[in-house]
C-alpha positions as CSV (number, residue, x, y, z in Angstrom):
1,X,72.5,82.5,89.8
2,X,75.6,83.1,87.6
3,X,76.8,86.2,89.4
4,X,76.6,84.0,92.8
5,X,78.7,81.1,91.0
6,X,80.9,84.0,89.9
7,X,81.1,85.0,93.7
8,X,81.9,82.0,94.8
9,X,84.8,81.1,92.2
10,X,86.6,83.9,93.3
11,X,86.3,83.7,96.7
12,X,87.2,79.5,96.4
13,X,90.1,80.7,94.0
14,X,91.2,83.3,96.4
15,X,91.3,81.2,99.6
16,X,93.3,78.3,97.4
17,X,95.7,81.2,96.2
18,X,96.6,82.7,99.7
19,X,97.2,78.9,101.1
20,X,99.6,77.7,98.1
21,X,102.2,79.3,99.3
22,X,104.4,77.9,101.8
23,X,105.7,79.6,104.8
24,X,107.0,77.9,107.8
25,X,108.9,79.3,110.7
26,X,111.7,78.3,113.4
27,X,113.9,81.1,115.3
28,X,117.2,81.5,114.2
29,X,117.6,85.6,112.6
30,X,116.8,88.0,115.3
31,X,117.7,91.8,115.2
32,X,121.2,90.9,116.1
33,X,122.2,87.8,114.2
34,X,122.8,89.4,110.9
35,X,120.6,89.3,108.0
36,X,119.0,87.3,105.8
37,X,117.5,86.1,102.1
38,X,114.3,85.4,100.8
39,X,113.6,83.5,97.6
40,X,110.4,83.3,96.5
41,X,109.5,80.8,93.3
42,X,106.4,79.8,91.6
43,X,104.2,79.9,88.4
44,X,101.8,82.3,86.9
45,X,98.8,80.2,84.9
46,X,95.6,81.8,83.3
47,X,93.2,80.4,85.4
48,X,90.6,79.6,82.7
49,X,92.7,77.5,80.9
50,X,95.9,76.3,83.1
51,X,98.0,77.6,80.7
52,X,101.8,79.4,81.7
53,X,101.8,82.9,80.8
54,X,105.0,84.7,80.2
55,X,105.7,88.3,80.6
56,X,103.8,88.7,83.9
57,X,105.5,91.4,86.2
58,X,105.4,90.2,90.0
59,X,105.9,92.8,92.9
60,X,107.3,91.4,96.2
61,X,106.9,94.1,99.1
62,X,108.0,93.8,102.3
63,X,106.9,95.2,105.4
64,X,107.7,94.9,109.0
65,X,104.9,93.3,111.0
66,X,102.9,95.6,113.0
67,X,104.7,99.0,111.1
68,X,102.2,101.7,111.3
69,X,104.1,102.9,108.6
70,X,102.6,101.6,104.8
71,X,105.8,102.2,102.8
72,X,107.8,98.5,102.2
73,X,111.3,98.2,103.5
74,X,111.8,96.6,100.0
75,X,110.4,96.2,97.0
76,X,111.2,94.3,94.5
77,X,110.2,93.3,90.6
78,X,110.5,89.6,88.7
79,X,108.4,88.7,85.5
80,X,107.7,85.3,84.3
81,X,109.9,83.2,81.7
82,X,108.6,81.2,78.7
83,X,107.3,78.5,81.4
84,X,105.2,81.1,83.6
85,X,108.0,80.2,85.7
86,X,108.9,83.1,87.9
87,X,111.8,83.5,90.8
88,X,112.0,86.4,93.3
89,X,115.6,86.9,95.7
90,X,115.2,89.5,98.5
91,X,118.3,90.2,100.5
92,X,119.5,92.4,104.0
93,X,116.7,91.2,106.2
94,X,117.5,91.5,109.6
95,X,114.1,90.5,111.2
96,X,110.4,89.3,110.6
97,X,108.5,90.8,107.8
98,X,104.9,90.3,106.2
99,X,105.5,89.9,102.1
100,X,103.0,91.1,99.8
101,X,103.9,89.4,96.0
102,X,101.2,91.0,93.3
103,X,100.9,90.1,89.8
104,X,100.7,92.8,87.4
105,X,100.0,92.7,83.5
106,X,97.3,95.2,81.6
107,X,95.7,91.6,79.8
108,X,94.9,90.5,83.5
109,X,93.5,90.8,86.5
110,X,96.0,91.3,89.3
111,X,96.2,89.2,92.0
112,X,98.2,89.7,95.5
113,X,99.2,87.2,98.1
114,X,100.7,87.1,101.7
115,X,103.5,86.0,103.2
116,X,105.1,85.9,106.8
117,X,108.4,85.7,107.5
118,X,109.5,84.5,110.6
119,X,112.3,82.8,110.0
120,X,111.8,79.8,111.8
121,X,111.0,75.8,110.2
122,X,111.8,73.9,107.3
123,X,111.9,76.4,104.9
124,X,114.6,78.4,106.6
125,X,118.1,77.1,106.4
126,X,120.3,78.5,109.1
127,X,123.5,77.8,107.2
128,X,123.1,80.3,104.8
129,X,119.9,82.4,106.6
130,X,117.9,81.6,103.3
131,X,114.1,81.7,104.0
132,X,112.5,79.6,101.0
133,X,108.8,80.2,99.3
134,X,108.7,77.8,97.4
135,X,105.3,76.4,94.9
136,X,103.9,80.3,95.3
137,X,101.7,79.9,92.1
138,X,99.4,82.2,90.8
139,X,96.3,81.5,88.3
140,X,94.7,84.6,87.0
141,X,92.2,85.8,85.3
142,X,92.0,87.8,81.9
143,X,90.6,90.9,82.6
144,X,87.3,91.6,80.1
C-alpha cells in the first residue's frame, strides 16, 4: 500500500511541477526579426518540508522544436541564493525553442521541467523581445 502512495506522490508532484511554470505565447520574434531573451525565475524547496534550499545548481537547455538533433543550442547554469531563490537569463534567440531547466545537487533528487517558447502572449514583451518564466518552482526530494 505504501509503495502505491509513494507512486502516486510522485506522479501528483510531477504533474503540479511541469504545470507551475508559466509559458504563454503571442507572435512577434520570427527567424528574421532579431533575437531575443529568456529569463527564467523561481524557487527550489525540499518537498518534505517546504523549506528553501540554497546551493542547488539549475541547468536550462534549449532546443529547437522538432530538431532531430539532441545537442541544446544553449545551455546554461544558475544555483540558488540563501532564499532558494534562483534566476536564469538566456540571450540570442532568434526563434521558438523547447526549454528543459533540471535541478542538480548530490543531497537530492533531480528534477527537470519543460518549457516552450513561442514567443507570443503576456509573458513576452515586444519592446525589449524578453520572454518571461516567471513562479518556475521546484520542490525536491532528498535523495536516501
Amino acid at each position: 500500500m505504501q509503495k502505491l502512495l509513494n507512486i502516486i506522490t510522485f506522479w501528483l508532484l510531477s504533474i503540479a511541477a511541469f504545470c507551475s511554470c508559466t509559458s504563454v505565447d503571442d507572435p512577434y520574434l520570427t527567424d528574421t526579426d532579431g533575437t531575443g531573451t529568456i529569463i527564467i525565475t523561481g524557487t527550489v524547496s525540499e518537498a518534505a518540508v517546504n523549506t528553501p534550499i540554497e546551493g542547488i545548481k539549475l541547468i536550462f537547455e534549449a532546443y529547437k522544436p522538432a530538431s532531430h538533433s539532441n545537442e541544446p543550442i544553449t545551455a546554461i547554469n544558475a544555483y540558488t541564493d540563501s532564499q532558494g531563490t534562483f534566476s536564469i537569463t538566456a540571450e540570442g534567440f532568434t526563434s521558438a525553442v523547447t526549454g528543459i531547466i533540471t535541478t542538480d545537487h548530490p543531497d537530492y533528487k533531480n528534477v527537470s521541467k519543460q518549457v516552450m517558447i513561442t514567443w507570443k502572449g503576456t509573458s513576452y514583451d515586444p519592446e525589449t523581445r524578453t520572454f518571461f518564466v516567471n513562479n518556475c518552482d521546484f520542490h525536491i526530494e532528498k535523495n536516501k
